[in-house]
Residue frames as qw, qx, qy, qz and C-alpha x, y, z in Angstrom:
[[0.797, -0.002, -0.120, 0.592, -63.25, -34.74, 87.71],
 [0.418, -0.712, -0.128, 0.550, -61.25, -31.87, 88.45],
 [0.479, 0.849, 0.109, 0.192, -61.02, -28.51, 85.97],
 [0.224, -0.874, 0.420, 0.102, -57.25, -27.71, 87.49],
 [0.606, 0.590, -0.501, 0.185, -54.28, -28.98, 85.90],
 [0.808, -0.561, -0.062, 0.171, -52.46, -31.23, 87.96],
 [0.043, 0.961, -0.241, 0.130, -49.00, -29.71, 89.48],
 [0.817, 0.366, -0.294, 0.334, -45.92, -31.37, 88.27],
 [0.499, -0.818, 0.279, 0.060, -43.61, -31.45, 91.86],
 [0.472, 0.696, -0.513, 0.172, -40.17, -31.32, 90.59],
 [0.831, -0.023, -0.483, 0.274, -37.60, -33.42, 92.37],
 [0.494, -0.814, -0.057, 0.300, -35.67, -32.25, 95.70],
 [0.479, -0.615, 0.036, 0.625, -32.58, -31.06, 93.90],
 [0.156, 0.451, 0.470, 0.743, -34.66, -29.18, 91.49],
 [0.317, -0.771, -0.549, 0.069, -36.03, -27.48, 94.19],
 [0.346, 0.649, -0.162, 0.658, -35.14, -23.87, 94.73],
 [0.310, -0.817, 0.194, -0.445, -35.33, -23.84, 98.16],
 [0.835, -0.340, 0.019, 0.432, -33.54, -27.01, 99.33],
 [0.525, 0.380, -0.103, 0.755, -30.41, -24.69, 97.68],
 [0.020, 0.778, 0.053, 0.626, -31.08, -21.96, 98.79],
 [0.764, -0.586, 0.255, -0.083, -31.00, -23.13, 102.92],
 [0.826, -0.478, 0.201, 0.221, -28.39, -25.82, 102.13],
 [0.716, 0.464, -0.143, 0.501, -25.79, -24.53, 99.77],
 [0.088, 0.747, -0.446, 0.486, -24.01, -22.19, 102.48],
 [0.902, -0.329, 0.276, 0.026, -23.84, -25.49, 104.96],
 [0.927, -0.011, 0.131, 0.351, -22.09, -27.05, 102.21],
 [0.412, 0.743, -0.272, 0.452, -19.96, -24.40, 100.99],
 [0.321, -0.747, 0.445, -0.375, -19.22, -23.93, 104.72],
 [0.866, -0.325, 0.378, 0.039, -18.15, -27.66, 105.59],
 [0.698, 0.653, -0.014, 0.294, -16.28, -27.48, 102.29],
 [0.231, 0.737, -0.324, 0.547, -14.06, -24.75, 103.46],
 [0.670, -0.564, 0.380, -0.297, -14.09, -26.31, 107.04],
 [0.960, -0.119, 0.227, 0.109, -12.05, -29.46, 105.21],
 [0.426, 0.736, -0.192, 0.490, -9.75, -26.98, 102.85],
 [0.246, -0.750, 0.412, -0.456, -8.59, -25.13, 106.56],
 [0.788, -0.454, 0.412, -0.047, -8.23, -28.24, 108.82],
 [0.909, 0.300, -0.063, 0.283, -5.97, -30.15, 105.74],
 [0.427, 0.638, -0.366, 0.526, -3.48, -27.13, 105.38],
 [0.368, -0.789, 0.379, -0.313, -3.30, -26.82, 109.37],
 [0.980, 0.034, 0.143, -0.134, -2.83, -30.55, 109.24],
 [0.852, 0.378, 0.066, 0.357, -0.39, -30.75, 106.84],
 [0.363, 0.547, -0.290, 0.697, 1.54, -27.58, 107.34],
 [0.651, -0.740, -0.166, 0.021, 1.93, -27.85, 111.41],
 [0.118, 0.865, -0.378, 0.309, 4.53, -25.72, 112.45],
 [0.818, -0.165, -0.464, 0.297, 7.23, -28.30, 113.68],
 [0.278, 0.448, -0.445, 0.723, 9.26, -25.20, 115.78],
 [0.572, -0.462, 0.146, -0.662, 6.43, -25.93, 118.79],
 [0.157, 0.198, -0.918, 0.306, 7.44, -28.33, 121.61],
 [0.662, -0.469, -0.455, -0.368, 5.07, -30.47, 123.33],
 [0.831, -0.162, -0.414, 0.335, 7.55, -32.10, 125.83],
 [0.087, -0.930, 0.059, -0.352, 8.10, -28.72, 127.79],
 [0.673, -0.681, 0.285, -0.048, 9.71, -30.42, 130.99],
 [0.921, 0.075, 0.225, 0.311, 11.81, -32.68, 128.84],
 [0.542, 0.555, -0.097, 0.624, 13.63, -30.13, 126.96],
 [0.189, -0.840, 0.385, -0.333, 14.10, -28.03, 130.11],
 [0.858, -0.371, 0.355, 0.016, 16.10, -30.91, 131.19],
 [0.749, 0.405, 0.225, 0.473, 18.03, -31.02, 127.87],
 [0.062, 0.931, -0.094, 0.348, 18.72, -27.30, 128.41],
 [0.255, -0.871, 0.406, -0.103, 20.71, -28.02, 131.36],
 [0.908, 0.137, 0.335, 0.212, 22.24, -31.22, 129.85],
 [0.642, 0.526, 0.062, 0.554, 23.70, -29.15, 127.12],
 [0.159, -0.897, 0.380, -0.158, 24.85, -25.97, 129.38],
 [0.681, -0.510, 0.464, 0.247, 27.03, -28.79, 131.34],
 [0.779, 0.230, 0.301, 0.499, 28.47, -30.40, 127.64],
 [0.381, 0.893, 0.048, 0.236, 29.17, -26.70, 126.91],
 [0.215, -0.896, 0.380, -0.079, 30.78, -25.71, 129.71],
 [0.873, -0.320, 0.359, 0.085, 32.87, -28.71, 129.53],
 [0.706, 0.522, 0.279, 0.388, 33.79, -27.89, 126.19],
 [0.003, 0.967, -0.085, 0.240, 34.96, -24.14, 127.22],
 [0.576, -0.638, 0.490, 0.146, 37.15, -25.84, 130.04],
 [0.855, -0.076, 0.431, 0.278, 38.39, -27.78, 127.09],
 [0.083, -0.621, 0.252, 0.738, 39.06, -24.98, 125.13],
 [0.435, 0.237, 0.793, 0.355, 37.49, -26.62, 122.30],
 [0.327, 0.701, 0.093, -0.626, 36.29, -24.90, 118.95],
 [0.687, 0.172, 0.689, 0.154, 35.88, -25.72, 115.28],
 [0.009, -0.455, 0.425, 0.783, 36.01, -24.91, 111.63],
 [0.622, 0.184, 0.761, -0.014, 33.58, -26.24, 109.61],
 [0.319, 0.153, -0.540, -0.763, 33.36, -25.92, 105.29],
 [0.707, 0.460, 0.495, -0.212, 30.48, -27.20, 103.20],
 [0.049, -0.249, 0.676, 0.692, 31.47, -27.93, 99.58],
 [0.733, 0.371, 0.413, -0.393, 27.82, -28.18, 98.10],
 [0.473, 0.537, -0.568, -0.407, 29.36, -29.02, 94.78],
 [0.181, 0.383, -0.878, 0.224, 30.88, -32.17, 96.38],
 [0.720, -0.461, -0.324, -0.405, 28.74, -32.71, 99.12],
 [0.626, 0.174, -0.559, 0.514, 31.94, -32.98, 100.90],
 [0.368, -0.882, 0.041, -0.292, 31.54, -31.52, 104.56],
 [0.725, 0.250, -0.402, 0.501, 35.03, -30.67, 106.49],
 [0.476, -0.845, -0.181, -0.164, 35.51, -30.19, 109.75],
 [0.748, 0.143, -0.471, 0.445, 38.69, -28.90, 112.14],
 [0.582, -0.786, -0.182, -0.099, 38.71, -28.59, 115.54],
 [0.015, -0.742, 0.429, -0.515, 41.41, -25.91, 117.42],
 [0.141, -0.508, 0.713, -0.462, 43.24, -27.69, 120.05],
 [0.802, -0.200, -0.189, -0.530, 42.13, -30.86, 120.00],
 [0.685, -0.457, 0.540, -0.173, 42.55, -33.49, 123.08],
 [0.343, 0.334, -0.861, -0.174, 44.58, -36.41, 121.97],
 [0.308, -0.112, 0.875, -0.355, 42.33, -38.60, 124.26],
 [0.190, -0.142, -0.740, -0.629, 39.98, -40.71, 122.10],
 [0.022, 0.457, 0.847, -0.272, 37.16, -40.45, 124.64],
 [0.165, 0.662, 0.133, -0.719, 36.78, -36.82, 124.16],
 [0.495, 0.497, -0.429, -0.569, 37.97, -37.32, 120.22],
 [0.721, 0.132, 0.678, -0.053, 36.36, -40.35, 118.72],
 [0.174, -0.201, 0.671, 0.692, 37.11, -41.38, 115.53],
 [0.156, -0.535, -0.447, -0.699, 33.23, -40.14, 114.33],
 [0.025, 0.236, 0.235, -0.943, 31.65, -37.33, 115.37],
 [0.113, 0.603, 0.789, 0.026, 27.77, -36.52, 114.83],
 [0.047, 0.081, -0.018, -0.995, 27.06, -33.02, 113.42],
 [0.189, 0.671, 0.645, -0.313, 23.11, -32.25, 113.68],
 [0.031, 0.083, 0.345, 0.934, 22.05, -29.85, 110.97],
 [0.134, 0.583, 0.680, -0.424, 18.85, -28.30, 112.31],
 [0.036, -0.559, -0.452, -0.694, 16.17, -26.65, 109.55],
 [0.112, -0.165, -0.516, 0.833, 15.07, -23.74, 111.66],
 [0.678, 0.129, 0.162, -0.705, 11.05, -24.19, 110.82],
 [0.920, 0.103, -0.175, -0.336, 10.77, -27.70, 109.05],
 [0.409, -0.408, 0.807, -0.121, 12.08, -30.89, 111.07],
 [0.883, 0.400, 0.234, 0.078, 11.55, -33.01, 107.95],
 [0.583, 0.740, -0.267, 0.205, 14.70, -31.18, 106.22],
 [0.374, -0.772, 0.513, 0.027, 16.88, -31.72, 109.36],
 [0.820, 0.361, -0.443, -0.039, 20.14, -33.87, 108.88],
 [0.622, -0.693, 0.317, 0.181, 22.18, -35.60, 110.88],
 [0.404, 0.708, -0.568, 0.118, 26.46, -35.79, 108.96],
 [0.906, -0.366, 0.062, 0.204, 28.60, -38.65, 110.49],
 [0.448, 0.801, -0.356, 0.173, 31.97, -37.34, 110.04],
 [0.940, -0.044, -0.091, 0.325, 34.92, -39.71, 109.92],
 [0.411, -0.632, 0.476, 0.453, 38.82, -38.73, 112.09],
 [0.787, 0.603, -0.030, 0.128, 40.82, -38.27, 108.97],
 [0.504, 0.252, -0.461, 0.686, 43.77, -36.96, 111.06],
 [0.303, -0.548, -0.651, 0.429, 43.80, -36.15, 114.57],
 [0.053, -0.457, -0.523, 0.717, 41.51, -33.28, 114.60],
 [0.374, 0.284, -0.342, -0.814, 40.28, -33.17, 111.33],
 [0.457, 0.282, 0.834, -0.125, 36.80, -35.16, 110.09],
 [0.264, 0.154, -0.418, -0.856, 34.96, -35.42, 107.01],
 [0.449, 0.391, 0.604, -0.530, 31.49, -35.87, 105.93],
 [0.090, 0.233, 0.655, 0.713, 29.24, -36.40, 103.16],
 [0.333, 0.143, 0.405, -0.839, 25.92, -34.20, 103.11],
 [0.395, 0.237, 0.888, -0.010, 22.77, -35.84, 102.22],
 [0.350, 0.766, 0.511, 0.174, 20.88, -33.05, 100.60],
 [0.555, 0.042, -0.085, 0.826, 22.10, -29.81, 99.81],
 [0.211, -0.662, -0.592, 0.408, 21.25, -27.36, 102.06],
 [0.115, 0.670, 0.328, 0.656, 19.59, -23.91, 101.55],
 [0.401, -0.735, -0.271, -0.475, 19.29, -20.94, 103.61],
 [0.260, -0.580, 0.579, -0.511, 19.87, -20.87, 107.11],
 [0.787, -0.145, -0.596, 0.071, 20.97, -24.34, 109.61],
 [0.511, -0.715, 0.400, -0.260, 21.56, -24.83, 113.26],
 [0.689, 0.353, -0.622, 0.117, 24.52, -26.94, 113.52],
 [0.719, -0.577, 0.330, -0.202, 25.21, -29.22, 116.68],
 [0.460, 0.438, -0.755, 0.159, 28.53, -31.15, 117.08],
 [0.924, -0.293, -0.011, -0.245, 28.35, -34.42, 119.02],
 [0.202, 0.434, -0.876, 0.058, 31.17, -36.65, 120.14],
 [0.658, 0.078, 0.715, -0.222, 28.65, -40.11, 119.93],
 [0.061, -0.040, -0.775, -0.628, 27.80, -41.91, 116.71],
 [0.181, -0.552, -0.809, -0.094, 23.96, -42.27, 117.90],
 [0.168, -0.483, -0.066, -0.857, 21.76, -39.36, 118.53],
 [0.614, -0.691, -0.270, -0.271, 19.99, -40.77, 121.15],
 [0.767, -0.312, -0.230, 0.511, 23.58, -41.23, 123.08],
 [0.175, 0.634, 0.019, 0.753, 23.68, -36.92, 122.98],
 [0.551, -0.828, 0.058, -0.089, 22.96, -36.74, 127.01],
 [0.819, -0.496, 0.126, 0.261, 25.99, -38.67, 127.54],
 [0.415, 0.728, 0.072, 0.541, 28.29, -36.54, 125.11],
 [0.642, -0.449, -0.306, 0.540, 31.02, -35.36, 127.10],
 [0.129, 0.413, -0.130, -0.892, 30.81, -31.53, 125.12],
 [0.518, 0.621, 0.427, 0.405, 29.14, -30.17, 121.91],
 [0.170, -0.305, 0.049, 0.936, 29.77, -27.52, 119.99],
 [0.411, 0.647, 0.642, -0.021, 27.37, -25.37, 118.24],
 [0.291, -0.126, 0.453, 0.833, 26.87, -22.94, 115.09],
 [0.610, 0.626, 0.409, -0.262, 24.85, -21.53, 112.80],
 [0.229, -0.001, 0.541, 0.809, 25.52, -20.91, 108.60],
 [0.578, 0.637, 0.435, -0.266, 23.41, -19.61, 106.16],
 [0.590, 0.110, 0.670, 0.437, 24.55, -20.53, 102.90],
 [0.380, 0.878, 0.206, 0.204, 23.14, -17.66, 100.83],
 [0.053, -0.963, 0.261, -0.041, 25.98, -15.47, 102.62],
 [0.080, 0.624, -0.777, -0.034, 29.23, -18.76, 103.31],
 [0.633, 0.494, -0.578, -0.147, 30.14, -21.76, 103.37],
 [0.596, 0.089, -0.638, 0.480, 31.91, -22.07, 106.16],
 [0.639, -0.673, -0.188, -0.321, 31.21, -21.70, 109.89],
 [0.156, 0.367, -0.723, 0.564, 33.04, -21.36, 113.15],
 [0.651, -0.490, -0.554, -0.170, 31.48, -24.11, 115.90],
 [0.181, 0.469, -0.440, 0.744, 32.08, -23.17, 119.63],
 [0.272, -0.389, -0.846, 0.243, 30.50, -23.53, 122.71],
 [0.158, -0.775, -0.511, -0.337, 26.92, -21.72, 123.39],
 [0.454, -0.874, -0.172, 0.015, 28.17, -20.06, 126.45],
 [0.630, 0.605, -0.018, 0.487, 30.96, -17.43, 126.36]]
């Protein structure tokens, strides 16, 4: 027989070289599924796809502006975050109920995360004043769009808006107006 000891082969992942080759693979596909979640999950909503579409909305809303300038139209809006009350009153408003319907659609745009946007339905309480309830209570800076439609998708056919911004660390309250002065 044979005067050598026989040599005890250890298993493959007792082996120091399988590690040694494949632990920076796996560390690297590891950290290749860490990076692709957070991009995943935290995708920066402020990047359009629809390029042509919103340049078509661009000149959609110049016309509802300028329509709003000829109408001389402009607004006041509070926030009561205690309440949740939102109050709106609009300078010289038209007695005609196409232009003033008896609700109005205010858009509250988060200006990086379109998950926090809101949309406000605010009921005519007298003729040029509306009120609202907010849904969450906002932080920080909002873009604010006024509608005359109750449906967001019916915002092409929105004979004006007005628009705004707040940030709430500094007021409350907000003057709405039309984009083009």
């Amino acid at each position: 027989m044979s005067d050598t000891p026989e040599e005890i082969v250890k298993p493959w992942y007792r082996q120091f070289w399988f590690w040694f080759v494949f632990s920076p693979l796996i560390y690297i596909i590891i950290m290749c599924s860490v990076t692709v979640t957070i991009a995943l999950k935290g995708a920066d909503d402020v990047i359009i796809d629809n390029y042509y579409k919103e340049g078509r909305m661009i000149n959609q809303a110049l016309e509802q502006d300028k329509r709003a300038q000829e109408l001389g139209l402009s607004g006041e809006l509070r926030f009561d975050r205690t309440t949740g009350e939102v109050l709106l009153n609009i300078a010289n408003a038209p007695t005609d109920t196409s232009l003033m319907p008896g609700q109005l659609l205010l858009m509250m745009g988060h200006p990086v995360k379109a998950a926090k946007d809101q949309l406000i339905t605010l009921t005519a309480i007298a003729p040029g004043r509306y009120r609202g309830e907010l849904l969450v209570e906002p932080e920080y800076s909002w873009y604010l769009t006024l509608y005359p439609v109750k449906d967001l998708a019916l915002r092409k056919e929105a004979p004006w808006t007005l628009s705004g911004e707040i940030n709430f660390r500094v007021a409350e309250k907000t003057l709405l107006a039309p984009r083009i002065q």
